[in-house]
Residue, then its C-alpha position, 0 to 999 in steps of 0.5 A: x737950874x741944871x746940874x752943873x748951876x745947881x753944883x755951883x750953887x752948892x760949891x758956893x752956899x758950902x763957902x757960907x754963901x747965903x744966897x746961894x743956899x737960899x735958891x737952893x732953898x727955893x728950888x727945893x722947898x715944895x718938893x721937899x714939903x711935898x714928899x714929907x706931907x704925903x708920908x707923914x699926912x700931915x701938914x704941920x709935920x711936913x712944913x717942921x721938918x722940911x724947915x729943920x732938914x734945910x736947917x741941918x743941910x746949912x749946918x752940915x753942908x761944908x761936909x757935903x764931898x760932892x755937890x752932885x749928890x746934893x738933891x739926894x743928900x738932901x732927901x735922905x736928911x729930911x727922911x731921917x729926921x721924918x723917921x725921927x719924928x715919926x717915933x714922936x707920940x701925938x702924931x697928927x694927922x692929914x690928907x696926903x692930897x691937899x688940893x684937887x683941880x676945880x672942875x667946874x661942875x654943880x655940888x654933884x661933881x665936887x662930891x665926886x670929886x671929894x669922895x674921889x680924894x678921900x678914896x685916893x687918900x686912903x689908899x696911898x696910906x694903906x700902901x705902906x711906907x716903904x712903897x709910899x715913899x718911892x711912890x712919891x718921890x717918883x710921882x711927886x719930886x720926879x726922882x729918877x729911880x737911881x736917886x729914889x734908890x740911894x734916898x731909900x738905900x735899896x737897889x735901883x731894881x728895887x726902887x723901880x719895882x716899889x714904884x710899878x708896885x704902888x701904881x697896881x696897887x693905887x690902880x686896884x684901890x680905885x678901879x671903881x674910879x677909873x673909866x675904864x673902856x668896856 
């Protein structure tokens, strides 16, 4: 779906239009779980509030002026109702990396491969929510940094710098990961 399908589909889901709202749905449900997971860490939060901002999205969608802001609409909404939540006690906890692919070695390559996970984990926590969040729009959702800006409300400049940040810092955390030529 380009932009201007995507803003069609929007102008008639704003109609009441269930089925357009519903592709909108599909095309922005993993992306969105995805992001929320690798902020929250955890997935059950992720899977409630992806579902409660598609919900405030279907409700508050006739106020929606442009349908070319759509997608960042939609990421703002799900990052208020995180924080929200966020402020929530008993917060659980999960890994921000679900899945690794299977490389197809023997148990010492899976343990690599875990231990791997576990040290990428720990450093995307320790980045800190506001280079996390642009981190992962970025790596994640594929946001060009115009629109990471607008979902955090920062400067282009700024979303840029976050990201490039995060990325040295990610780099530093697991150089003892990384084959790098000698």
């Amino acid at each position: 779906m380009d932009l201007p399908q995507e803003s069609e589909f929007v102008e008639r889901a704003r109609s009441g239009d269930r089925v357009a709202f519903s592709a909108l749905v599909d095309r922005y449900w993993s992306p969105l779980r995805s992001w929320l997971h690798g902020l929250s860490r955890d997935t059950h939060r992720a899977e409630d509030v992806t579902q409660e901002t598609f919900l405030r999205a279907w409700v508050k969608l006739p106020g929606l002026r442009d349908p070319k802001v759509f997608r960042v609409w939609l990421f703002r909404i799900a990052r208020n109702l995180l924080l929200v939540e966020q402020r929530r006690p008993a917060a659980r906890s999960s890994e921000f990396v679900e899945e690794l692919p299977d490389g197809g070695g023997g148990p010492d390559s899976q343990a690599m491969a875990n231990e791997g996970k576990q040290a990428l984990n720990a450093a995307i926590d320790r980045l800190g929510e506001p280079y996390k969040a642009a981190f992962l729009l970025w790596s994640q959702a594929g946001f060009p940094f115009a629109e990471i800006a607008r979902i955090l409300d920062i400067s282009e400049e700024n979303a840029r710098w976050r990201v490039c940040q995060s990325r040295q810092m990610l780099v530093r955390a697991l150089q003892s990961f990384l084959k790098m030529p000698t």
